[in-house]
C-alpha positions as CSV (number, residue, x, y, z in Angstrom):
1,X,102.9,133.6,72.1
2,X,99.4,134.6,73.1
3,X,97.9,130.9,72.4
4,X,100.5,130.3,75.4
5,X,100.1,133.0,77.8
6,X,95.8,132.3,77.1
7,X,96.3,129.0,78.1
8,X,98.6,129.5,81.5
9,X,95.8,132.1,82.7
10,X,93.3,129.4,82.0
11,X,95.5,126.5,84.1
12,X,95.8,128.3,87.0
13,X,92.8,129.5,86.6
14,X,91.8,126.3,87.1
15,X,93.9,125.8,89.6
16,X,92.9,128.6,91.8
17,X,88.9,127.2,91.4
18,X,89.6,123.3,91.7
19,X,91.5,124.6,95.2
20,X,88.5,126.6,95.8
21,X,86.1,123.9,96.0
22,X,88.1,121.5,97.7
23,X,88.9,123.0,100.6
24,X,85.3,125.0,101.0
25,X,83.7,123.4,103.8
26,X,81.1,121.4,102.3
27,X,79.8,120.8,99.3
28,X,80.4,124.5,97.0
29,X,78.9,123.3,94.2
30,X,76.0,121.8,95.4
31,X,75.3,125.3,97.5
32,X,75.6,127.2,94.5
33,X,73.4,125.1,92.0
34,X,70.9,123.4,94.7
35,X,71.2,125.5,97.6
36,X,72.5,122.4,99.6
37,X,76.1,122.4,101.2
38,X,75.9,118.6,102.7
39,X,78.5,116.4,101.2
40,X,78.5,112.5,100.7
41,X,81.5,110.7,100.4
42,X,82.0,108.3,97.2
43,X,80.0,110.0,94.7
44,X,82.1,112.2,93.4
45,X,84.5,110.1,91.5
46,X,84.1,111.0,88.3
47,X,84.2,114.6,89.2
48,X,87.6,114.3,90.2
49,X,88.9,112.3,87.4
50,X,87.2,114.8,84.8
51,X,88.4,117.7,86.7
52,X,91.9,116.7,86.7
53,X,91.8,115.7,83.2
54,X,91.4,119.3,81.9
55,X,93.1,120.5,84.6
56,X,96.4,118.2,83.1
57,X,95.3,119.2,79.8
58,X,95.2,122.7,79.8
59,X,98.9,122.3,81.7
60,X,100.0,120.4,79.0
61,X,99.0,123.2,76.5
62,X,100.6,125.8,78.2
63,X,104.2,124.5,79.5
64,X,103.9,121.7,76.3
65,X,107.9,122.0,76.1
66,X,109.6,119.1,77.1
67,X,111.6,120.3,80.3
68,X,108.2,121.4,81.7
69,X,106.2,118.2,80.8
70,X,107.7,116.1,84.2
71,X,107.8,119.0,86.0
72,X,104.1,119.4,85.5
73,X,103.6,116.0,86.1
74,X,105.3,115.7,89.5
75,X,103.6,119.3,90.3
76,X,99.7,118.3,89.3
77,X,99.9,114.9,91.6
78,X,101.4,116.9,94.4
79,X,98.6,119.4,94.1
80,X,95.9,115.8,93.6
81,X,97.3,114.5,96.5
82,X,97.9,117.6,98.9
83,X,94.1,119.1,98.2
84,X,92.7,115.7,99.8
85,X,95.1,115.3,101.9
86,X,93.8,118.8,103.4
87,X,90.3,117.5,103.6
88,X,90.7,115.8,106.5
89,X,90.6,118.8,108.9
90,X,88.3,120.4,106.5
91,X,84.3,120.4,108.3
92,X,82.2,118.3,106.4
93,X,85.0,117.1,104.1
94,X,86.2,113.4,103.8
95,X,89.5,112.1,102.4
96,X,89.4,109.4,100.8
97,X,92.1,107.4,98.7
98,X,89.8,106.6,95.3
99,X,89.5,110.4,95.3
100,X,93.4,110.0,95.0
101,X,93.1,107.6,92.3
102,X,90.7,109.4,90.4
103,X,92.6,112.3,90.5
104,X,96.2,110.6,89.5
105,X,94.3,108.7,86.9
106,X,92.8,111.7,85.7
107,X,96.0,113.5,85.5
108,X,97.6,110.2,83.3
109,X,95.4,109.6,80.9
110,X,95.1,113.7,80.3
111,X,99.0,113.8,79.9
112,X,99.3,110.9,78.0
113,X,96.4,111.5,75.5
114,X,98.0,115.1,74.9
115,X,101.2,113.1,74.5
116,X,100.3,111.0,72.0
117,X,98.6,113.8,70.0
118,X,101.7,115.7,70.2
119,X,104.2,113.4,68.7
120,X,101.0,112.4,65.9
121,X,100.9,115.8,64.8
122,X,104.5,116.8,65.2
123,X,105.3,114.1,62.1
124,X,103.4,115.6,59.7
């Protein structure tokens, strides 16, 4: 019971900072490591796929029953979708559709990996 309810605070706690730094105008995590706001868009690609990986995850671990599973499936692309989306009246934001991809690929292969260990493990 705890391993769930650690797990839940940790994927929306997740949640709460991955919303955080996409809609900050500009760029929060270069201000807060290199004192530099500016933002470039297409270099962050990578960032979104690994960021939605743990983010799908650490939803898998908590809601790992199987009524959850699609629910958190169809719920972590709206939130992939919706936080770009919302960059475009964001200052010194850009929306751009591989940010989409990474995120939705992300969000697969981090369902479908804990998937697949799931039904390993649950056979032995």
């Amino acid at each position: 019971m705890f391993k769930i309810n650690f797990f839940k605070f940790l994927f929306f706690l997740n949640i709460f900072f991955l919303s955080l730094i996409s809609l900050y105008p500009g760029n929060l995590i270069g201000l807060i490591f290199f004192g530099d706001d500016t933002t470039f868009p297409g270099s962050d690609k990578l960032h979104h796929f690994l960021s939605y990986l743990i983010l799908s995850i650490l939803g898998s671990l908590a809601y790992y029953e199987k009524i959850f599973f699609y629910k958190l499936l169809i719920f972590l692309i709206l939130i992939g979708f919706l936080l770009e989306l919302f960059q475009i009246w964001i200052p010194n934001r850009y929306f751009e559709f591989l940010d989409i991809f990474a995120n939705l690929s992300g969000i697969m292969v981090g369902m479908y990996s804990f998937k697949l260990f799931k039904i390993k493990y649950d056979k032995i």
